[in-house]
C-alpha angles and dihedrals in degrees: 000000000000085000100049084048095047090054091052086061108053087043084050078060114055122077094237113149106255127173099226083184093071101040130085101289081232096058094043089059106045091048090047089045096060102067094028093057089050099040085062090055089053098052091051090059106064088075093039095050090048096039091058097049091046093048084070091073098061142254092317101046090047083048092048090055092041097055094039088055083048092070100037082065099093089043085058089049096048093045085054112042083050089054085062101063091044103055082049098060096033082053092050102047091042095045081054086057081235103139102162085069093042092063089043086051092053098047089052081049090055102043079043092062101037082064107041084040084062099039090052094041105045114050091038094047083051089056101033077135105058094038097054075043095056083045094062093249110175119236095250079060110044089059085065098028105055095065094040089054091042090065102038084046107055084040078076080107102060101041091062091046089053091049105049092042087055084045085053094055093039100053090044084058086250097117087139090088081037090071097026077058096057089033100061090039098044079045086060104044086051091055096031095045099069100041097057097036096054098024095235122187114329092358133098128258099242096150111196092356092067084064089067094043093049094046094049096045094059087043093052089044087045092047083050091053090056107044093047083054086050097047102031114113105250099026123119091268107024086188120195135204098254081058080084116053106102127276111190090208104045094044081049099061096038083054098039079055097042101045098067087043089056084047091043083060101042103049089051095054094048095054090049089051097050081045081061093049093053092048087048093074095064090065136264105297088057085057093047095045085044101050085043091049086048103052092043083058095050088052100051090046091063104097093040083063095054083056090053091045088057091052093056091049092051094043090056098051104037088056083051086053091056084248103119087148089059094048100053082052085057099056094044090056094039077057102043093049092048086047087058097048090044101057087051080049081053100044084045089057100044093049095025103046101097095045099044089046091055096074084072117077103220139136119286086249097043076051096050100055093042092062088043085052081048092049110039099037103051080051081088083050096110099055090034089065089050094046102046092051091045083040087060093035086062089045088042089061092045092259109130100144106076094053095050091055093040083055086053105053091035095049105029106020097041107008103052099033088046088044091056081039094061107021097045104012104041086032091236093136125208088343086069087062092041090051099042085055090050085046101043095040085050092052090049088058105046083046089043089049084044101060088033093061087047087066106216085135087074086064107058129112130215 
């Protein structure tokens, strides 16, 4: 058995062409999981590794890193968001067998992201003071943190870049480069980092700066890998420069999908932002046990996000393939598998909290409200593994819309003004926020369960 499963694995691996339309829906999306799921781990450790070698230098170099991954924030949303509506359209045209509009897909990806990636790099990078201004940066800050946003800043480019390419692979089933491609650049931040931060041997002393350099330099390596994947003769793509060259049709689909993925993020972020405000108002140690319990949660949602990510691959090919009735099979079972591994997230939490928020020094109170966050908020676990993988399959299909309206009435319409309603109103504290997360994310997935079964997905063009 170990060994059956171990060979999965590595097949799960390599960046052979496979047609996921035509093989047992159980085996496509274990061998799309895989990758996917790890693929999510490796994008999470670019800001912990750099976090715990900037830590080293003290409170201002870790702000400097904190305020400056504050504003990277909307960049993240929009690459992703754009990477959305590129794994749709990839999915679609591969799961058509029409590779000829795949490359060209690809190339319209690529051209897509070398503009928005300007757009987002340059005037931001121009302004690294204002913005760390406008985010409340004190002045012993700003002299170290200028320079270090500047950087990650004007690399804007390159993580969209990085983000789309990844989207290209993914939607074509190839998530294997996908994760060689986080996995060479994370490998270089973790031996880079330390070298520039701390200036050993025969490299310079940059502090908290070298965390920018390292960072940039695996992402652009990373960025190098994928596009020779995506140009080499051979390949998958084999891109070629007339691929670029704009096609209005084509762009527009990639944007009408993207669109609704940017507004799926933001949303989101900005109701987690107005949650903090609310919990604000119980004192510092509930915001620190807050933004500990939160990250803890993000990380442990990583590889349900990998699943949902294989759902909207298979979604989008197997529409491609004429099999919309394969492909909604796909997503129950994507969602039945991540419901499983969420209730044992949410049995892990509930036994585990005081154990896992221990590795954070923080204050007994700031403790205590982290393990209640735990608590309360994986209790919507078993419908949340259900919603995020329903929330991709509409992506997957090029429907973005409907998720992106069903966020904003879950989370601004249901989960904020329940949160004031419980935690101010009703005088439940910060338990009030943490429930009104596990309510609201439950209701997005039973709505979300509701408009899948009806099927107008099926429908949808890209």
């Amino acid at each position: 058995m170990l060994r059956r499963l171990f060979k999965i694995f590595l097949e799960s691996l390599n960046s052979e062409e496979r047609d996921y339309t035509a093989m047992g829906v159980r085996r496509a999306i274990v061998l799309l999981s895989i990758p996917m799921i790890m693929e999510m781990g490796m994008e999470a450790l670019f800001a912990l590794v750099d976090t715990f070698f900037v830590s080293k230098l003290g409170d201002v170099a870790t702000a400097t890193v904190g305020l400056t991954e504050t504003l990277m924030v909307p960049v993240y949303s929009i690459a992703w968001g754009l990477g959305m509506g590129i794994t749709a359209v990839v999915a679609r045209r591969s799961g058509e067998k029409d590779k000829d509009g795949a490359r060209v897909a690809a190339g319209q990806s690529l051209l897509l992201a070398l503009v928005i990636g300007a757009v987002l790099a340059l005037p931001s990078a121009f302004f690294a003071p204002e913005l760390l201004h406008l985010m409340g940066a004190a002045p012993e800050v700003m002299e170290s943190a200028v320079p270090y946003a500047r950087l990650m800043l004007a690399s804007n480019l390159i993580v969209t870049l990085l983000f789309a390419m990844n989207a290209v692979f993914r939607g074509a089933g190839n998530a294997g480069i996908a994760l060689r491609t986080l996995v060479l650049a994370n490998g270089i931040n973790c031996i880079l980092d330390p070298l520039f931060i701390f200036g050993i041997g025969p490299f310079p002393d940059l502090g908290v700066q070298g965390a920018a350099v390292a960072t940039t330099i695996g992402r652009g390596i990373g960025v190098c890998y994928l596009l020779w994947n995506l140009f080499r003769a051979g390949g998958a793509f084999a891109v070629v420069l007339p691929d670029l060259r704009p096609v209005a049709a084509i762009l527009g689909n990639i944007i009408k999908v993207s669109i609704g993925g940017i507004g799926q993020f933001l949303i989101a972020s900005a109701s987690w932002i107005f949650l903090v405000r609310i919990v604000a108002d119980f004192g510092t140690a509930a915001v620190g046990g807050y933004t500990v319990a939160v990250r803890i949660i993000i990380v442990a949602l990583l590889p349900a996000w990998g699943m949902a990510n294989a759902a909207a691959t298979l979604v989008g090919q197997n529409l491609g393939a004429q099999q919309p009735d394969r492909a909604q099979r796909s997503v129950w079972l994507c969602g039945h598998y991540n419901m499983v591994f969420m209730v044992l997230v949410t049995l892990f939490f509930w036994i585990g909290a005081p154990w896992i928020v221990s590795f954070f020094a923080q204050s007994a109170e700031a403790d205590a409200t982290a393990i209640t966050a735990l608590r309360i908020v994986s209790c919507g676990y078993f419908f949340y593994g259900y919603g995020m993988v329903l929330a991709q399959a509409f992506n997957g299909a090029g429907d973005s819309l409907t998720p992106t309206w069903l966020n904003a009435i879950c989370f601004w319409a249901i989960e904020i003004p329940l949160a004031y309603l419980l935690a101010i109103i009703a005088g439940l504290g910060p338990a009030g926020v943490f429930a009104s997360v596990a309510i609201s994310e439950s209701i997005l997935a039973v709505l979300s369960g509701m408009l899948f079964q009806r099927g107008r997905w099926k429908l949808a063009k890209v």
